[in-house]
C-alpha positions as CSV (number, residue, x, y, z in Angstrom):
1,X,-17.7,-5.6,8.0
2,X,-14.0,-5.2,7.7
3,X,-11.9,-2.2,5.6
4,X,-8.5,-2.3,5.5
5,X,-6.2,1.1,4.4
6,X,-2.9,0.1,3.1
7,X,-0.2,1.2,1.5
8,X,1.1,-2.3,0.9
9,X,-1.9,-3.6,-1.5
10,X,0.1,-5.4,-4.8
11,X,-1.9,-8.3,-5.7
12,X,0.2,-10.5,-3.4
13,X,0.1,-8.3,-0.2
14,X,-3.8,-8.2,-1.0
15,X,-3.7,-12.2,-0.7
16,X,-1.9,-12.3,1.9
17,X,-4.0,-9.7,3.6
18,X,-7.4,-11.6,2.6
19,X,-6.3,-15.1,4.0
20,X,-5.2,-14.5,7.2
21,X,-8.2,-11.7,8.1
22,X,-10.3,-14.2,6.9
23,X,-8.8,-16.9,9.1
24,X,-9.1,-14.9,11.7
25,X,-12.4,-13.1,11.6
26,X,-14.6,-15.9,9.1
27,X,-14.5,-12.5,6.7
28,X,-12.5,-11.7,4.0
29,X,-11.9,-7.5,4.2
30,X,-12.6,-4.5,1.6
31,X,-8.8,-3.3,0.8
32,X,-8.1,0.0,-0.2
33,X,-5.3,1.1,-1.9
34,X,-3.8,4.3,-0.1
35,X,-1.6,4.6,-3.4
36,X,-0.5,7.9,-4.8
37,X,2.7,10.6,-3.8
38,X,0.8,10.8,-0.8
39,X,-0.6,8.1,1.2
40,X,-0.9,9.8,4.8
41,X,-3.3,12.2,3.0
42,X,-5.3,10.0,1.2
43,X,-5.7,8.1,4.2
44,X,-6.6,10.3,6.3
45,X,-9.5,11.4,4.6
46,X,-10.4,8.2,4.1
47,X,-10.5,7.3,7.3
48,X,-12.7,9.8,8.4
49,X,-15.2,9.5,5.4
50,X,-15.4,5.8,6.6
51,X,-16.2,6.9,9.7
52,X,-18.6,9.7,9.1
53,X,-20.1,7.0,6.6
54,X,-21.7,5.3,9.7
55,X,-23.7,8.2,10.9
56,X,-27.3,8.9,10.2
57,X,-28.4,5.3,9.0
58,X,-31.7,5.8,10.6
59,X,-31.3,2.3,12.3
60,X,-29.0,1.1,15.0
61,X,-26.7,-0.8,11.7
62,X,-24.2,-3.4,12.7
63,X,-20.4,-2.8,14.1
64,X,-17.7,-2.2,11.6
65,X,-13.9,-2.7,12.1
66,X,-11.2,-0.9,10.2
67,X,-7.4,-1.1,9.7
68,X,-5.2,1.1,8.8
69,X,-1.2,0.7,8.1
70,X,0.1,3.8,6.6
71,X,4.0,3.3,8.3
72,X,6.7,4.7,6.4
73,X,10.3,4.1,7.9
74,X,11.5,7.4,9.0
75,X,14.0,5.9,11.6
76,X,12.0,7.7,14.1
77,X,11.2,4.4,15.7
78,X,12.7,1.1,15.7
79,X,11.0,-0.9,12.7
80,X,8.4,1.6,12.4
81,X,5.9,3.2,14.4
82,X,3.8,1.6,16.9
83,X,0.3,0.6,16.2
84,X,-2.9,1.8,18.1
85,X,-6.5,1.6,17.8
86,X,-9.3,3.4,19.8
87,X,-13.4,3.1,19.2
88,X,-15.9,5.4,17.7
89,X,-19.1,4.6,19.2
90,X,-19.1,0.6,18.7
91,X,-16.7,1.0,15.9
92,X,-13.0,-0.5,16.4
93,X,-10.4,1.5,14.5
94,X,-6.9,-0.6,14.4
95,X,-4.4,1.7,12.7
96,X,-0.6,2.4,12.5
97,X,0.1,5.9,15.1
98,X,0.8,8.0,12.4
99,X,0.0,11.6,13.5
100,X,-0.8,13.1,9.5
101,X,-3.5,10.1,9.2
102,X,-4.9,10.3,12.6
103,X,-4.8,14.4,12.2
104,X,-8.3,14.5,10.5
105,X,-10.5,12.2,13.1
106,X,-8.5,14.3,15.9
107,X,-9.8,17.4,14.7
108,X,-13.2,16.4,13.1
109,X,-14.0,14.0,15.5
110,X,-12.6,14.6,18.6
111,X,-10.3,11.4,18.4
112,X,-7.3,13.2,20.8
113,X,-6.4,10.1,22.5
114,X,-5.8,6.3,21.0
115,X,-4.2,3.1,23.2
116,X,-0.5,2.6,21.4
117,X,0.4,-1.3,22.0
118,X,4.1,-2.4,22.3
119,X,4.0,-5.2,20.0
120,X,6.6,-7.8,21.4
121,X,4.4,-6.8,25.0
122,X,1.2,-7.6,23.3
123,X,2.2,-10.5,21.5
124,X,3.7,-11.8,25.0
125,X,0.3,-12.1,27.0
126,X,-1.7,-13.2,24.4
127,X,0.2,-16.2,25.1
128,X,3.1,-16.8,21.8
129,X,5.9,-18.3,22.4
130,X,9.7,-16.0,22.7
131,X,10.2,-17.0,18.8
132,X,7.1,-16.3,17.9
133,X,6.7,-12.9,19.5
134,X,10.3,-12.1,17.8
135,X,9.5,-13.3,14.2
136,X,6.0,-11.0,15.0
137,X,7.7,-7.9,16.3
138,X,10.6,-8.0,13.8
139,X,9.1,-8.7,10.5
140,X,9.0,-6.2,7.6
141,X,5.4,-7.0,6.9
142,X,4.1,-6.0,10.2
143,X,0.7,-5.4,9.0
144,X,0.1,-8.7,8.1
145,X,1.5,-10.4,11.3
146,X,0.6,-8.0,13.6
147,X,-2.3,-5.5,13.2
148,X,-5.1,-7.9,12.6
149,X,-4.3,-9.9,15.6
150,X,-4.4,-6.6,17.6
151,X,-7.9,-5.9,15.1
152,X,-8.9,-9.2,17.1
153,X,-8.3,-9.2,20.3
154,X,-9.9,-5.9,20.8
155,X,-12.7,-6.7,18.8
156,X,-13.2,-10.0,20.8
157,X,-12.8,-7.5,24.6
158,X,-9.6,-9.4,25.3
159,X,-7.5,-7.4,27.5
160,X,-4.1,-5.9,25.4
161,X,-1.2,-3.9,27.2
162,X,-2.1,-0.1,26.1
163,X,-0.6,3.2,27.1
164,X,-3.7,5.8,26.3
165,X,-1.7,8.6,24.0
166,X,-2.3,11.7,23.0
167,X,-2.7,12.4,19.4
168,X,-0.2,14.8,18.3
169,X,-1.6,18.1,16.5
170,X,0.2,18.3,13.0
171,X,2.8,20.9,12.6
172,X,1.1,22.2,9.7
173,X,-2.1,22.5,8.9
174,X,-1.8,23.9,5.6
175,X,-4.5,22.5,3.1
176,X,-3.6,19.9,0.9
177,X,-5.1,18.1,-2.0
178,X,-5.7,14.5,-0.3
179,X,-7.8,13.0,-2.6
180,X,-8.2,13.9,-6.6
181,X,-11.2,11.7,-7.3
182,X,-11.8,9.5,-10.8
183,X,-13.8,12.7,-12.0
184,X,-10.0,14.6,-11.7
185,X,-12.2,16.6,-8.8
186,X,-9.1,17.4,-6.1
187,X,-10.4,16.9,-2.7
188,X,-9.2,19.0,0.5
189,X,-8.8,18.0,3.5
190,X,-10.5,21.2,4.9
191,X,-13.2,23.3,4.7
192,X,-12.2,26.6,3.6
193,X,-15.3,28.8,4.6
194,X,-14.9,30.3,0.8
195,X,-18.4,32.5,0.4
196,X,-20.0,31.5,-3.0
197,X,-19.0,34.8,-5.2
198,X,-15.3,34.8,-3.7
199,X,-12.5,33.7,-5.7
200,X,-9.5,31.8,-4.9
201,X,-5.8,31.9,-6.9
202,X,-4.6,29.0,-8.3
203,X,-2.0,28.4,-11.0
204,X,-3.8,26.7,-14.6
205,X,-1.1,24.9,-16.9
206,X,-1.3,25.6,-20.5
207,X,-0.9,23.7,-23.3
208,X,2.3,25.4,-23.9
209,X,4.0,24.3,-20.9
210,X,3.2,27.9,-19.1
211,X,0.9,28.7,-16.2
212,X,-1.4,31.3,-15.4
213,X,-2.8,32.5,-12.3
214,X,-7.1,31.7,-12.5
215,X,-9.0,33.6,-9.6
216,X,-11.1,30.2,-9.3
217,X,-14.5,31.3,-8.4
218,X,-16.4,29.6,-5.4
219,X,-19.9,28.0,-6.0
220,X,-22.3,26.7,-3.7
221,X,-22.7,23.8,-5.1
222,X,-21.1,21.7,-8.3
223,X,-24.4,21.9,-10.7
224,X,-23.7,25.9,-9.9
225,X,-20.7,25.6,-11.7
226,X,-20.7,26.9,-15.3
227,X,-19.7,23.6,-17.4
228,X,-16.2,22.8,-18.6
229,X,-15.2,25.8,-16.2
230,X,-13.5,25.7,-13.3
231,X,-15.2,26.2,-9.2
232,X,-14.4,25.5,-5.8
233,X,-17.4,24.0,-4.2
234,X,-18.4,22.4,-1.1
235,X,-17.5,18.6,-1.8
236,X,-18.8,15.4,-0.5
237,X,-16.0,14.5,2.1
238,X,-15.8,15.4,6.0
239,X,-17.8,18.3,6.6
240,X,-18.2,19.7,3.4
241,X,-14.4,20.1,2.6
242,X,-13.4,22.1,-0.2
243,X,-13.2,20.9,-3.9
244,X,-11.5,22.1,-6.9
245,X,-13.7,20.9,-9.7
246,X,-14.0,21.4,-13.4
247,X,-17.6,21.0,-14.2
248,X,-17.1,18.3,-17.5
249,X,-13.6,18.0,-17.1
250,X,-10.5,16.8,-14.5
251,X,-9.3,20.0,-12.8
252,X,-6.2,18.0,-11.2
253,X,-5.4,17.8,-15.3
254,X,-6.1,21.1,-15.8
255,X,-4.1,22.7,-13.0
256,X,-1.2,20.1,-12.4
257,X,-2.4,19.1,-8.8
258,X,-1.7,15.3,-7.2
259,X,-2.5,14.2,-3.6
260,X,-0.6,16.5,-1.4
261,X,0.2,19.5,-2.9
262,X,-1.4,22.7,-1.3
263,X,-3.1,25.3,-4.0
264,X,-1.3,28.3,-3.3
265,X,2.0,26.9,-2.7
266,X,1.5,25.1,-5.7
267,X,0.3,28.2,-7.8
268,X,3.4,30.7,-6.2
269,X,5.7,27.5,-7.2
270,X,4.5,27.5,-11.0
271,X,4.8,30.9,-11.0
272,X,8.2,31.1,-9.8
Protein backbone atom coordinates (compact mmCIF):
# COMPACT_ATOMS: atom_id res chain seq x y z
CA UNK A 1 0.00 0.00 0.00
CA UNK A 2 1.13 3.44 -0.94
CA UNK A 3 0.07 7.04 0.81
CA UNK A 4 1.28 10.03 -0.50
CA UNK A 5 1.20 13.67 1.65
CA UNK A 6 1.30 16.50 -0.61
CA UNK A 7 0.95 19.80 -0.71
CA UNK A 8 0.88 19.82 -4.47
CA UNK A 9 -2.51 17.64 -5.05
CA UNK A 10 -4.78 19.96 -7.86
CA UNK A 11 -6.35 17.48 -9.95
CA UNK A 12 -3.51 17.57 -12.41
CA UNK A 13 -0.59 17.12 -9.85
CA UNK A 14 -2.87 14.17 -8.57
CA UNK A 15 -2.55 12.61 -12.23
CA UNK A 16 0.56 13.15 -12.59
CA UNK A 17 1.35 11.69 -9.19
CA UNK A 18 -0.95 8.53 -9.90
CA UNK A 19 0.77 7.52 -13.34
CA UNK A 20 4.15 7.55 -12.66
CA UNK A 21 3.81 5.72 -8.93
CA UNK A 22 1.87 3.42 -10.71
CA UNK A 23 4.44 2.94 -13.43
CA UNK A 24 6.76 2.47 -11.07
CA UNK A 25 5.32 0.35 -8.28
CA UNK A 26 2.19 -1.65 -10.48
CA UNK A 27 -0.01 0.58 -7.67
CA UNK A 28 -1.67 3.57 -8.04
CA UNK A 29 -1.27 5.66 -4.31
CA UNK A 30 -3.87 7.10 -1.70
CA UNK A 31 -3.14 11.03 -2.01
CA UNK A 32 -3.79 13.27 0.66
CA UNK A 33 -4.19 16.63 0.45
CA UNK A 34 -1.91 18.54 3.16
CA UNK A 35 -4.14 21.67 2.20
CA UNK A 36 -4.95 24.46 4.68
CA UNK A 37 -2.75 27.80 6.22
CA UNK A 38 -0.80 25.15 7.51
CA UNK A 39 0.49 22.17 5.77
CA UNK A 40 3.71 21.24 8.01
CA UNK A 41 1.06 20.76 10.81
CA UNK A 42 -1.36 18.94 9.15
CA UNK A 43 1.19 16.72 7.96
CA UNK A 44 2.84 16.06 10.66
CA UNK A 45 0.17 14.61 12.41
CA UNK A 46 -0.71 12.82 9.69
CA UNK A 47 2.16 11.20 9.31
CA UNK A 48 2.33 9.89 12.54
CA UNK A 49 -1.42 8.75 12.72
CA UNK A 50 -0.41 6.71 9.55
CA UNK A 51 2.18 5.38 11.29
CA UNK A 52 0.66 4.61 14.59
CA UNK A 53 -2.27 3.17 12.27
CA UNK A 54 0.00 0.08 11.73
CA UNK A 55 0.33 -0.96 15.31
CA UNK A 56 -1.78 -3.54 17.09
CA UNK A 57 -3.35 -5.40 14.00
CA UNK A 58 -3.17 -8.58 15.78
CA UNK A 59 -1.45 -10.20 12.65
CA UNK A 60 1.90 -9.70 11.15
CA UNK A 61 -0.16 -7.24 8.12
CA UNK A 62 1.65 -6.48 4.95
CA UNK A 63 4.47 -3.49 4.38
CA UNK A 64 3.26 -0.03 3.64
CA UNK A 65 5.19 2.81 1.96
CA UNK A 66 4.53 6.54 2.43
CA UNK A 67 5.59 9.86 0.81
CA UNK A 68 5.68 12.85 1.98
CA UNK A 69 6.59 16.34 0.15
CA UNK A 70 5.78 19.18 2.33
CA UNK A 71 8.83 21.66 0.74
CA UNK A 72 8.22 25.21 0.79
CA UNK A 73 10.98 27.44 -0.74
CA UNK A 74 12.45 29.31 2.06
CA UNK A 75 15.89 29.98 0.20
CA UNK A 76 17.34 28.04 2.91
CA UNK A 77 18.52 25.48 0.36
CA UNK A 78 19.03 25.50 -3.24
CA UNK A 79 15.58 24.44 -4.95
CA UNK A 80 14.35 23.28 -1.80
CA UNK A 81 15.18 21.03 0.93
CA UNK A 82 16.62 17.70 0.49
CA UNK A 83 14.56 14.60 0.69
CA UNK A 84 15.10 11.61 3.16
CA UNK A 85 13.45 8.62 4.21
CA UNK A 86 14.10 6.20 7.17
CA UNK A 87 11.92 2.80 8.22
CA UNK A 88 9.62 2.12 10.97
CA UNK A 89 9.67 -1.48 11.54
CA UNK A 90 9.26 -2.79 7.76
CA UNK A 91 7.65 0.44 6.96
CA UNK A 92 9.53 2.87 4.34
CA UNK A 93 8.84 6.46 5.02
CA UNK A 94 10.06 8.72 1.86
CA UNK A 95 9.61 12.36 2.86
CA UNK A 96 10.89 15.86 2.09
CA UNK A 97 13.59 16.84 5.53
CA UNK A 98 11.30 19.22 6.87
CA UNK A 99 12.06 19.54 10.57
CA UNK A 100 8.06 20.88 11.64
CA UNK A 101 6.71 17.57 9.80
CA UNK A 102 9.31 15.13 11.01
CA UNK A 103 9.02 16.91 14.63
CA UNK A 104 6.04 14.61 15.69
CA UNK A 105 7.51 10.96 14.76
CA UNK A 106 10.94 12.38 16.36
CA UNK A 107 9.33 12.93 19.59
CA UNK A 108 6.51 10.19 19.59
CA UNK A 109 8.31 7.74 17.99
CA UNK A 110 11.78 8.03 18.45
CA UNK A 111 12.52 8.83 14.76
CA UNK A 112 15.87 11.18 15.68
CA UNK A 113 17.84 10.20 12.74
CA UNK A 114 16.62 9.77 8.77
CA UNK A 115 19.26 9.21 5.57
CA UNK A 116 19.09 12.76 3.64
CA UNK A 117 20.01 11.84 -0.22
CA UNK A 118 21.75 14.47 -2.55
CA UNK A 119 19.60 14.21 -5.44
CA UNK A 120 21.85 14.95 -8.52
CA UNK A 121 24.32 12.08 -6.34
CA UNK A 122 21.50 9.65 -6.18
CA UNK A 123 20.20 10.12 -9.50
CA UNK A 124 23.99 9.62 -10.70
CA UNK A 125 24.54 5.89 -9.46
CA UNK A 126 21.33 4.70 -10.19
CA UNK A 127 22.71 4.94 -13.53
CA UNK A 128 20.80 8.38 -15.63
CA UNK A 129 22.51 9.99 -17.91
CA UNK A 130 24.25 13.94 -16.96
CA UNK A 131 20.85 15.40 -18.67
CA UNK A 132 18.78 13.45 -17.08
CA UNK A 133 20.18 13.75 -13.57
CA UNK A 134 19.97 17.73 -14.32
CA UNK A 135 16.38 17.93 -15.70
CA UNK A 136 15.71 15.55 -12.24
CA UNK A 137 17.57 17.66 -9.72
CA UNK A 138 16.46 21.01 -11.21
CA UNK A 139 12.83 20.66 -11.80
CA UNK A 140 10.12 22.64 -9.92
CA UNK A 141 8.11 19.51 -9.50
CA UNK A 142 10.64 17.58 -7.59
CA UNK A 143 8.17 15.34 -6.03
CA UNK A 144 7.13 13.96 -9.01
CA UNK A 145 10.57 13.34 -10.60
CA UNK A 146 12.38 12.61 -7.76
CA UNK A 147 10.85 11.22 -4.49
CA UNK A 148 9.17 8.10 -5.81
CA UNK A 149 12.26 7.01 -7.50
CA UNK A 150 13.99 7.43 -4.16
CA UNK A 151 10.37 5.54 -2.63
CA UNK A 152 11.75 2.75 -5.07
CA UNK A 153 15.00 2.11 -4.84
CA UNK A 154 14.79 1.79 -1.11
CA UNK A 155 11.80 -0.12 -1.18
CA UNK A 156 13.51 -2.54 -3.73
CA UNK A 157 17.08 -2.67 -1.04
CA UNK A 158 19.03 -0.92 -3.85
CA UNK A 159 21.94 0.81 -2.39
CA UNK A 160 21.32 5.01 -2.45
CA UNK A 161 24.08 7.58 -1.32
CA UNK A 162 22.80 8.69 2.32
CA UNK A 163 24.32 10.80 4.97
CA UNK A 164 22.30 9.46 8.33
CA UNK A 165 21.03 13.01 9.92
CA UNK A 166 19.86 14.13 12.90
CA UNK A 167 16.38 15.35 13.12
CA UNK A 168 16.40 18.81 14.36
CA UNK A 169 14.23 19.43 17.58
CA UNK A 170 11.72 22.37 16.67
CA UNK A 171 12.37 25.76 18.11
CA UNK A 172 9.02 25.85 19.47
CA UNK A 173 7.07 23.48 20.71
CA UNK A 174 4.16 25.51 21.45
CA UNK A 175 0.75 23.62 20.77
CA UNK A 176 -0.88 24.17 17.74
CA UNK A 177 -4.16 23.28 16.17
CA UNK A 178 -2.89 20.83 13.28
CA UNK A 179 -5.77 19.28 12.21
CA UNK A 180 -9.65 20.76 12.59
CA UNK A 181 -11.44 17.70 11.55
CA UNK A 182 -14.91 17.57 9.17
CA UNK A 183 -16.80 17.51 12.69
CA UNK A 184 -15.01 21.38 13.21
CA UNK A 185 -13.23 19.16 16.24
CA UNK A 186 -9.50 21.08 16.27
CA UNK A 187 -6.89 18.56 16.75
CA UNK A 188 -3.50 19.21 18.72
CA UNK A 189 -0.56 18.11 18.08
CA UNK A 190 0.07 17.33 21.85
CA UNK A 191 -1.18 15.90 24.71
CA UNK A 192 -1.80 18.40 27.27
CA UNK A 193 -2.11 16.21 30.51
CA UNK A 194 -5.43 18.48 31.21
CA UNK A 195 -7.20 16.53 34.45
CA UNK A 196 -10.91 16.08 33.59
CA UNK A 197 -12.57 18.90 35.93
CA UNK A 198 -9.68 21.56 34.86
CA UNK A 199 -10.41 24.20 32.62
CA UNK A 200 -8.56 25.77 29.91
CA UNK A 201 -8.89 29.72 28.44
CA UNK A 202 -9.75 30.18 25.15
CA UNK A 203 -11.17 33.14 23.29
CA UNK A 204 -15.17 32.30 21.76
CA UNK A 205 -16.20 34.74 18.82
CA UNK A 206 -19.60 36.20 19.08
CA UNK A 207 -22.09 36.82 16.77
CA UNK A 208 -21.29 40.39 17.15
CA UNK A 209 -17.94 40.32 15.98
CA UNK A 210 -16.60 40.32 19.78
CA UNK A 211 -14.83 37.63 21.79
CA UNK A 212 -14.94 36.40 25.14
CA UNK A 213 -12.67 34.45 27.16
CA UNK A 214 -14.52 30.63 27.90
CA UNK A 215 -12.65 28.67 30.70
CA UNK A 216 -13.18 25.44 28.37
CA UNK A 217 -13.76 22.65 30.68
CA UNK A 218 -11.74 19.25 30.25
CA UNK A 219 -13.61 15.94 29.87
CA UNK A 220 -12.47 12.56 29.78
CA UNK A 221 -13.92 11.61 27.03
CA UNK A 222 -16.25 13.40 24.07
CA UNK A 223 -19.73 11.49 25.06
CA UNK A 224 -18.76 13.29 28.68
CA UNK A 225 -19.21 16.40 27.10
CA UNK A 226 -22.54 18.21 27.73
CA UNK A 227 -24.07 18.65 24.08
CA UNK A 228 -23.79 21.77 21.94
CA UNK A 229 -21.19 22.84 24.65
CA UNK A 230 -17.90 23.19 24.48
CA UNK A 231 -14.70 20.43 26.11
CA UNK A 232 -11.32 19.58 25.65
CA UNK A 233 -11.04 15.89 25.52
CA UNK A 234 -8.59 13.31 24.87
CA UNK A 235 -8.92 12.89 20.90
CA UNK A 236 -8.24 10.16 18.61
CA UNK A 237 -4.77 11.15 17.20
CA UNK A 238 -1.06 10.21 18.55
CA UNK A 239 -1.30 9.44 21.95
CA UNK A 240 -4.37 10.83 22.97
CA UNK A 241 -3.58 14.42 21.89
CA UNK A 242 -5.76 17.10 23.02
CA UNK A 243 -9.06 18.18 21.23
CA UNK A 244 -11.21 21.20 21.34
CA UNK A 245 -14.58 19.88 20.56
CA UNK A 246 -18.15 21.17 20.65
CA UNK A 247 -20.35 18.22 21.34
CA UNK A 248 -23.20 18.87 18.25
CA UNK A 249 -21.43 21.61 16.80
CA UNK A 250 -17.79 22.88 15.00
CA UNK A 251 -15.69 24.46 17.79
CA UNK A 252 -13.09 25.74 15.04
CA UNK A 253 -16.49 27.87 14.04
CA UNK A 254 -17.20 28.64 17.23
CA UNK A 255 -13.81 29.92 18.44
CA UNK A 256 -12.14 31.20 15.06
CA UNK A 257 -9.35 28.46 15.14
CA UNK A 258 -7.63 27.04 11.64
CA UNK A 259 -4.67 24.64 11.39
CA UNK A 260 -1.82 26.35 13.18
CA UNK A 261 -2.95 28.65 15.44
CA UNK A 262 -2.10 27.94 19.20
CA UNK A 263 -5.21 28.44 21.82
CA UNK A 264 -3.88 30.86 24.09
CA UNK A 265 -2.02 32.89 21.73
CA UNK A 266 -4.95 32.96 19.78
CA UNK A 267 -7.31 33.85 22.78
CA UNK A 268 -4.60 36.83 24.27
CA UNK A 269 -4.61 37.96 20.29
CA UNK A 270 -8.56 38.30 20.15
CA UNK A 271 -8.47 39.90 23.25
CA UNK A 272 -6.04 42.39 22.35
Amino acid sequence: MITYITDCHDGNARARLSIRIGALFGQAPTIVAADGPDPESFAALTLLDCLQALDLLGEEGHPTITLLNIAPRDGVWLNGVPFCFFRYGKHLVASTFNTRVLSLVRRELGIDHVCVTDIREAVTAAGFAPGEVETIAGTQFRSLWYLPLLAKWVADGRAIPATETAVPEPLDDEPVVAVVDNFGNCKLDQRLDLVPGATLPVAQRNDDGSTTIVDVTCYPHLTAVPRNAPGIVPGSSGTGFTELVIRGGSAAESFGLQPGDTLLERAAEKVA
